[in-house]
C-alpha positions as CSV (number, residue, x, y, z in Angstrom):
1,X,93.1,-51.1,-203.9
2,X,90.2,-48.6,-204.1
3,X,86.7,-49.5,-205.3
4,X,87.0,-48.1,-208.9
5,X,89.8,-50.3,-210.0
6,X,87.5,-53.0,-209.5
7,X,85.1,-52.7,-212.6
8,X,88.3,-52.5,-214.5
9,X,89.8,-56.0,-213.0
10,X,86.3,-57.5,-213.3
11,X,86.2,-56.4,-217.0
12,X,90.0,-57.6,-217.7
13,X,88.1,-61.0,-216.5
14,X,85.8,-61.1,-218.4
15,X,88.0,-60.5,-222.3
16,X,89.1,-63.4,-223.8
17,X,92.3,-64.8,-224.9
18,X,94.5,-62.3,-226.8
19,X,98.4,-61.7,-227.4
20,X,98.6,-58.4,-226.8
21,X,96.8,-58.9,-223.0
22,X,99.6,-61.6,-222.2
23,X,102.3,-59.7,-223.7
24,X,101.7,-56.6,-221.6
25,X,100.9,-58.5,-218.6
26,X,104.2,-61.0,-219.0
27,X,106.2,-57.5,-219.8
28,X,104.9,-56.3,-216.5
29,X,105.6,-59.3,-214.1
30,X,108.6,-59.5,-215.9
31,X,110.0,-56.1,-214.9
32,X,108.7,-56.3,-211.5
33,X,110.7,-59.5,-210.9
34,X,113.4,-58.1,-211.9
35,X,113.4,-55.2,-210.2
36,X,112.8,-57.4,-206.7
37,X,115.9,-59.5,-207.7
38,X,118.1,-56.2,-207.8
39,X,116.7,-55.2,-204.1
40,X,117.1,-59.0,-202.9
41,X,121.2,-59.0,-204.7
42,X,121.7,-55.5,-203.5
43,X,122.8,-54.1,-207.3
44,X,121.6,-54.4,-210.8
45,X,122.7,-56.5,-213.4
46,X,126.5,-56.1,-214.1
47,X,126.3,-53.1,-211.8
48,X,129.4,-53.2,-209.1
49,X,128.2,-52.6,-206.1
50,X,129.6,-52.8,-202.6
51,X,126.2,-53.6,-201.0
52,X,126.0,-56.5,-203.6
53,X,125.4,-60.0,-201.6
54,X,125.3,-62.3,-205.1
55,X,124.8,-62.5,-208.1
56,X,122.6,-63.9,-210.9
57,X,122.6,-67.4,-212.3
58,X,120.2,-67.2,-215.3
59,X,116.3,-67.9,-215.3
60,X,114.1,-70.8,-215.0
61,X,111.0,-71.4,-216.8
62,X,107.6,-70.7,-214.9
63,X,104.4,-70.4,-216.4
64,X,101.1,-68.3,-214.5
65,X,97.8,-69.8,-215.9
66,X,95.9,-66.3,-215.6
67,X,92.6,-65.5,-217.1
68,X,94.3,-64.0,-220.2
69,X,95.3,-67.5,-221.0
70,X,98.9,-68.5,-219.6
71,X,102.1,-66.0,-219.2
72,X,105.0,-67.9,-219.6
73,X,107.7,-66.3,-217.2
74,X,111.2,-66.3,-217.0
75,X,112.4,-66.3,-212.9
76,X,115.6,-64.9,-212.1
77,X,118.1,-67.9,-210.1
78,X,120.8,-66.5,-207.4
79,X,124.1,-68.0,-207.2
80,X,123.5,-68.3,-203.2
81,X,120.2,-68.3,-201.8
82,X,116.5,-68.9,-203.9
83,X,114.5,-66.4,-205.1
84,X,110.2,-67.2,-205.6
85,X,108.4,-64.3,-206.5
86,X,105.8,-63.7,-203.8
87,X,102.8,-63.9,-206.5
88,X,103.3,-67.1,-207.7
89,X,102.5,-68.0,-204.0
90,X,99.5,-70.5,-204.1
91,X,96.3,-69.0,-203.6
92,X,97.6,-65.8,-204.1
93,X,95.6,-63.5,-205.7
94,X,97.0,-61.3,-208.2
95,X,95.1,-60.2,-211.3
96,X,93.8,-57.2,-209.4
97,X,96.8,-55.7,-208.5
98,X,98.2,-56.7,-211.7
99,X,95.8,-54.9,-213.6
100,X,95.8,-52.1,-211.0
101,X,100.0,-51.7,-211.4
102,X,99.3,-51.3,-215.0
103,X,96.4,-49.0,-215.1
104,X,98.6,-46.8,-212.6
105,X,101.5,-46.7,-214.8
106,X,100.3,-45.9,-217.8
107,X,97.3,-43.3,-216.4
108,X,99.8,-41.3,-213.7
109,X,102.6,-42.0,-215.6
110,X,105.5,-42.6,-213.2
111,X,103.7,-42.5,-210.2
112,X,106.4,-44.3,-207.9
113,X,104.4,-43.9,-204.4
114,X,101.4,-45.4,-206.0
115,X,102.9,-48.3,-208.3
116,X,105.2,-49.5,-205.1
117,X,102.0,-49.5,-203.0
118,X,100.3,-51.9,-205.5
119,X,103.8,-54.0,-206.5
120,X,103.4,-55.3,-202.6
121,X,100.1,-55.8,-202.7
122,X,101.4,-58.8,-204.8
123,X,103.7,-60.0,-202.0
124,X,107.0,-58.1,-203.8
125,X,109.2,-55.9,-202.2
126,X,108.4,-52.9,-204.2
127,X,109.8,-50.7,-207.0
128,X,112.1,-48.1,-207.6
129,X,111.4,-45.1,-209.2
130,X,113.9,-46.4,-212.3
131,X,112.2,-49.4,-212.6
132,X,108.8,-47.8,-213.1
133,X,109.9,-45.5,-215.7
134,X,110.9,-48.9,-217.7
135,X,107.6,-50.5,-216.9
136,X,106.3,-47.5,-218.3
137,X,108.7,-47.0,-221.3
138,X,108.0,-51.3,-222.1
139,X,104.5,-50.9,-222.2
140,X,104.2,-47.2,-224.0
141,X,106.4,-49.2,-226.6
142,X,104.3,-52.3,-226.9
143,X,101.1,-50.1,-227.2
144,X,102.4,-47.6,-229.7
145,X,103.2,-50.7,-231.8
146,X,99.3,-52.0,-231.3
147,X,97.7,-48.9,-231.8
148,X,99.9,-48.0,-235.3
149,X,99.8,-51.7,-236.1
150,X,98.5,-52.5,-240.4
151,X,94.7,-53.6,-240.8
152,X,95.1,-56.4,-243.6
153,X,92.1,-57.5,-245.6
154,X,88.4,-56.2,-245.5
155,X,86.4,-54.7,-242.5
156,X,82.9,-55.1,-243.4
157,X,81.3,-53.5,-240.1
158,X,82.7,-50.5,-238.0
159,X,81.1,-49.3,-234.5
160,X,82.4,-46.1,-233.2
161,X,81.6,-45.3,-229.9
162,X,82.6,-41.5,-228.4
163,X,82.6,-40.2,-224.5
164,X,83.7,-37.2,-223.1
165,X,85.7,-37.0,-220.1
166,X,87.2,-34.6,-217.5
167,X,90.6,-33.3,-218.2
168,X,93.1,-30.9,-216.9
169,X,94.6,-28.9,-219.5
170,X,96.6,-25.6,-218.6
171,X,95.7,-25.3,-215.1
172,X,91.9,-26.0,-215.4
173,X,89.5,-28.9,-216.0
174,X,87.9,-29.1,-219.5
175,X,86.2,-31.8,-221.5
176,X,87.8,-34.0,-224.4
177,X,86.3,-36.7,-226.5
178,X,87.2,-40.2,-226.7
179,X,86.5,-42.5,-229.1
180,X,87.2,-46.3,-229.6
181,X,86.5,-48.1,-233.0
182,X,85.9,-51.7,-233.1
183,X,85.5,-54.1,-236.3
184,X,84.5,-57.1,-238.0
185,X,86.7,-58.7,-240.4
186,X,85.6,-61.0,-243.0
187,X,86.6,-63.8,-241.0
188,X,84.4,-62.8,-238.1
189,X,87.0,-61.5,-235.9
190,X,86.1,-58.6,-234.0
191,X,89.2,-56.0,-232.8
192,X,89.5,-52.9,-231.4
193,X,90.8,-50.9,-234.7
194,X,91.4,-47.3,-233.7
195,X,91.2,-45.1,-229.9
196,X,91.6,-41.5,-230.2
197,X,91.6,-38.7,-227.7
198,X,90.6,-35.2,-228.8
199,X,89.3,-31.8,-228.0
200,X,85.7,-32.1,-229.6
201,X,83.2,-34.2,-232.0
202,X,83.1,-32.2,-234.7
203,X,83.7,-33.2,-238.3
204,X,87.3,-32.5,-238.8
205,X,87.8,-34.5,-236.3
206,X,85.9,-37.6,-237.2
207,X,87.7,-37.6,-240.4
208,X,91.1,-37.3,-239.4
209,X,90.6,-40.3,-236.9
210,X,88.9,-42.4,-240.1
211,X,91.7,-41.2,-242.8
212,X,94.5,-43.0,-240.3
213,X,92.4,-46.1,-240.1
214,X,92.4,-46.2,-243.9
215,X,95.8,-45.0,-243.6
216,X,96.7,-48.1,-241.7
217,X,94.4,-50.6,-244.2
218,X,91.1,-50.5,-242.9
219,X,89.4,-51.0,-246.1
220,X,85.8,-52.7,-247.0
221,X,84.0,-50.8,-245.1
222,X,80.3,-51.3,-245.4
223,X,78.2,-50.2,-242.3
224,X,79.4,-48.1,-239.6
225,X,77.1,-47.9,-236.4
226,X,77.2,-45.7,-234.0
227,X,75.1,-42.9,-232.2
228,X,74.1,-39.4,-233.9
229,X,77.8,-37.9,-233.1
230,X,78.2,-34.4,-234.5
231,X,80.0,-34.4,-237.6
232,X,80.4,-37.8,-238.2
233,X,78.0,-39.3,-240.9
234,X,79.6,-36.1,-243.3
235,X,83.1,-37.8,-242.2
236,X,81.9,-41.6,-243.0
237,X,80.5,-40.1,-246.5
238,X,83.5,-38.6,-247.1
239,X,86.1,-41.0,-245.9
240,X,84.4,-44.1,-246.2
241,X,81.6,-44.4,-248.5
242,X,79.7,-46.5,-246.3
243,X,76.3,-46.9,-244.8
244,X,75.4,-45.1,-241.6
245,X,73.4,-46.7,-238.8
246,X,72.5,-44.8,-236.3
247,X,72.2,-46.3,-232.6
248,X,68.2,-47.9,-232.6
249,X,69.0,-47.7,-228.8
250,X,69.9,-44.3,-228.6
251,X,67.6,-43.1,-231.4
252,X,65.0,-44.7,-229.3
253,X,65.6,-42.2,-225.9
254,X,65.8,-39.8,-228.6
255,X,62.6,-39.9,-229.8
256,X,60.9,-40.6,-226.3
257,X,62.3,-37.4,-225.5
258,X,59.6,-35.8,-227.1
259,X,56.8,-37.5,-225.1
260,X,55.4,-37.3,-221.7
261,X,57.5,-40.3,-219.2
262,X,54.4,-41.7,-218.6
263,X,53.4,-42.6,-222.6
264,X,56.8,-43.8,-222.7
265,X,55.8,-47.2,-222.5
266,X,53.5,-47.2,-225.0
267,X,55.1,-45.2,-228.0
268,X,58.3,-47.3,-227.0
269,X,55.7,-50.9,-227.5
270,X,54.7,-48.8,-230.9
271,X,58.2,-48.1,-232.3
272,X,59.2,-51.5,-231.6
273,X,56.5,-53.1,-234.1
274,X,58.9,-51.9,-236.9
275,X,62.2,-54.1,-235.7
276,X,59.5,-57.0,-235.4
277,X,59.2,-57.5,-239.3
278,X,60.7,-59.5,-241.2
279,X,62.6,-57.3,-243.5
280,X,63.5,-53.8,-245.1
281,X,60.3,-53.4,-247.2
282,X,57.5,-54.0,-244.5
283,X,59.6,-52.5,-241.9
284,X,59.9,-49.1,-243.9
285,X,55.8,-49.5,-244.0
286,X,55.4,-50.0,-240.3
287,X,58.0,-47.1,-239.6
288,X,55.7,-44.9,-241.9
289,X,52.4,-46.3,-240.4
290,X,53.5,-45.5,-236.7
291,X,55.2,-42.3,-237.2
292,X,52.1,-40.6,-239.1
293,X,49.8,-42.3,-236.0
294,X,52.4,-40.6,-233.5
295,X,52.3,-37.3,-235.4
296,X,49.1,-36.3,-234.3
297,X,49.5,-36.0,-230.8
298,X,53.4,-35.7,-230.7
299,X,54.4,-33.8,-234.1
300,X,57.8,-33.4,-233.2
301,X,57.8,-37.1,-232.6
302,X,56.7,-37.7,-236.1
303,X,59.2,-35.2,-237.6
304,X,62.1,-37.0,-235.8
305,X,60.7,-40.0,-236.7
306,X,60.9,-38.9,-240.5
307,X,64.3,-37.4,-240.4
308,X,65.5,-40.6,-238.8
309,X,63.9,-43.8,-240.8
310,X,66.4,-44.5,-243.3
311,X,69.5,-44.4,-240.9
312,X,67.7,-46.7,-238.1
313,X,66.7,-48.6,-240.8
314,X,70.1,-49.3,-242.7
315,X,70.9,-52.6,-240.8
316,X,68.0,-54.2,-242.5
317,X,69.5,-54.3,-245.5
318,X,72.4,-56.2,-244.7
319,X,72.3,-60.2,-244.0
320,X,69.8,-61.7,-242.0
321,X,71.9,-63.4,-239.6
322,X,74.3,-60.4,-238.8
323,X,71.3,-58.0,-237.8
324,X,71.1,-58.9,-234.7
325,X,74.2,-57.5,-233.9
326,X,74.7,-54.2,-236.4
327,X,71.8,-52.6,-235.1
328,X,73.0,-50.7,-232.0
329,X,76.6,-50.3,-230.4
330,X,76.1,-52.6,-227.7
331,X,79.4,-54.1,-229.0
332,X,81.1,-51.5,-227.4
333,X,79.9,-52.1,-224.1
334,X,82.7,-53.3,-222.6
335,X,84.8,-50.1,-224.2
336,X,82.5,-47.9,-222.9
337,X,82.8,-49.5,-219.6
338,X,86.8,-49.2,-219.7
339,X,86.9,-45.5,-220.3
340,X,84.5,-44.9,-217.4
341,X,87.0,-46.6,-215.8
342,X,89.8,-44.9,-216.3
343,X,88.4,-41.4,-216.3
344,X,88.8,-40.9,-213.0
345,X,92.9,-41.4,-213.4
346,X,92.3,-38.7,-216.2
347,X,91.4,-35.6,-214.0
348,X,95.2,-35.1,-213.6
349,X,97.0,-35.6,-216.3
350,X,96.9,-32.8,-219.4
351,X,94.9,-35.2,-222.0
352,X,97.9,-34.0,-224.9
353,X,100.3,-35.9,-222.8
354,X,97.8,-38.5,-221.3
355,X,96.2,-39.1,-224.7
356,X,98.0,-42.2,-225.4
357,X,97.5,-44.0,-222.0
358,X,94.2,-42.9,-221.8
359,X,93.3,-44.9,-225.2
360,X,95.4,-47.9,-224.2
361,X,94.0,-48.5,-220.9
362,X,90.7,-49.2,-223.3
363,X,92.2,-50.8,-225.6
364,X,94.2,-53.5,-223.4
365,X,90.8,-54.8,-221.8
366,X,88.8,-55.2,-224.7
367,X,91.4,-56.0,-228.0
368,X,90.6,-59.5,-227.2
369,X,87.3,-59.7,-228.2
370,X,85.4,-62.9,-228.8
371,X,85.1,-63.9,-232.5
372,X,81.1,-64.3,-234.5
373,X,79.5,-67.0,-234.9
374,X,79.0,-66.5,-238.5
375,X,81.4,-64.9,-240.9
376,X,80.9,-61.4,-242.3
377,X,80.6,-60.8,-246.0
């Protein structure tokens, strides 16, 4: 297994207990057993073969206790003979590969070579081309259902996260934009809600992507973070009605941008006073304070500061305990890290065809996000 599947299986790790990350992984070993079983019998179910040596005698129970909670397998019996998949072998490691067979399926599509290469890394006897076109069929199915699947009830807070990546389309390499959006329901669970794949930022395109979340039943909407995309607090105004706050992270490499690297440390200790206070009022006071002090030596400083104050600002006015995390999209951390992942498995695939395996391959590691501690309103 190369080095840049790694990140991915460490990140798969690291999510937490979700249906829809045992169902794809179950589907997966499923079809890989299966596929074994037809090599080991020497034909496929019902098929009549003259290489056949015996046939199937139903399925015993078997469950995998996995990181993504427990998969609950069904193993093929033989009417001669015994069949034991080679990863339920103790101490065998196969989470890795798992994720890896995946990742290679839906990214390369059916990529036989490559997916039998990483089926006997798990101790199987490998895959026909066939059986990876199902794998891939099972799981395009599954994830068509999860990415199309209603949003019931209210979704106070949206982050929307975008990254371009590297595609081939018609013969050359150009850039797309992803995006992922992740929310918070009034219960305090966190989801991913949306994952889109598109040629550019602009506004038309931030909207489309919101109208099919409302499309769907996202509804509620109160604050949506995110960085300064292009086009998108005109799309949230328009779609949405909500509350914009921008990034405080990214505003803040913004805005040292327009001072020398070595007063970074400074105007950075200066800005910060205003997130120290203890709400809206006196933190609009500080803002003003330390942007007019700024202004004289940096005035381009103090302009951006001006321009920005009420969007990095926004989260303030929204409950005490939830601040913490609605100021910046550091909940999409672990997205982020997925499409860097996968964006090297993107260089050669056209992005209209790739589009939905690229968003899933997200969307698998982090749908299973851990719930609040405290509820939304």
């Amino acid at each position: 297994m190369t080095d840049d599947r790694l990140p991915l299986a460490e990140l798969m790790a690291k999510t937490g207990d979700g249906d829809f990350l045992r169902t794809i992984a179950e589907s997966v070993l499923q079809i890989i057993m299966e596929a074994d079983v037809d090599g080991l019998v020497g034909a496929g179910r019902h098929e009549r073969s003259g290489e056949r040596t015996t046939w199937r005698n139903g399925y015993r129970d078997r469950s995998l206790d996995t990181r993504l909670g427990t998969l609950n397998l069904k193993i093929p019996k033989l009417r001669t003979g015994a069949y034991f998949p080679g990863f339920l072998e103790p101490r065998k490691t196969v989470e890795k590969a798992l994720v890896a067979v995946i990742q290679e399926a839906w990214i390369a599509g059916v990529s036989t070579r490559r997916v039998d290469e990483l089926v006997q890394a798990m101790g199987m006897t490998g895959i026909s081309k066939s059986s990876v076109s199902k794998l891939c069929k099972d799981i395009d199915e599954r994830v068509h259902a999860f990415l199309k699947r209603p949003l019931a009830g209210d979704w106070p807070y949206l982050w929307l996260d975008a990254t371009y990546l590297k595609v081939r389309e018609g013969g050359r390499i150009v850039s797309v934009a992803a995006i992922i959006a992740v929310a918070v329901n009034t219960e305090g669970r966190r989801e991913i809600v949306g994952l889109h794949i598109g040629p550019s930022e602009a506004e038309p395109f931030w909207s489309t992507f919101l109208k099919d979340l409302t499309r769907r039943g996202l509804t509620g909407v109160k604050l949506v973070i995110s960085d300064a995309h292009e086009g998108l607090k005109a799309a949230i105004t328009r779609v949405l009605s909500a509350t914009w706050q921008r990034c405080r992270v990214h505003f803040m490499r913004n805005a040292l941008a327009y001072v020398p690297k070595g007063q970074n440390t400074v105007v950075a200790a200066a800005i910060r006073q205003v997130f120290l206070q203890p709400d809206h009022a006196a933190a609009t006071q500080v803002w003003r304070q330390v942007a007019d002090q700024l202004r004289a030596r940096w005035p381009k400083l103090g302009a951006c500061m001006d321009d920005a104050e009420h969007d990095v600002l926004a989260y303030m006015t929204f409950p005490e305990q939830h601040q913490v995390k609605l100021h910046s999209t550091d909940e999409m951390d672990k997205t982020h890290a997925a499409k860097m992942c996968y964006a090297g498995g993107a260089r050669a695939t056209p992005w209209q065809r790739a589009g939905p395996r690229l968003q899933v391959s997200s969307g698998l590691l982090v749908t299973a996000l851990p719930v609040w501690s405290v509820r939304a309103p």
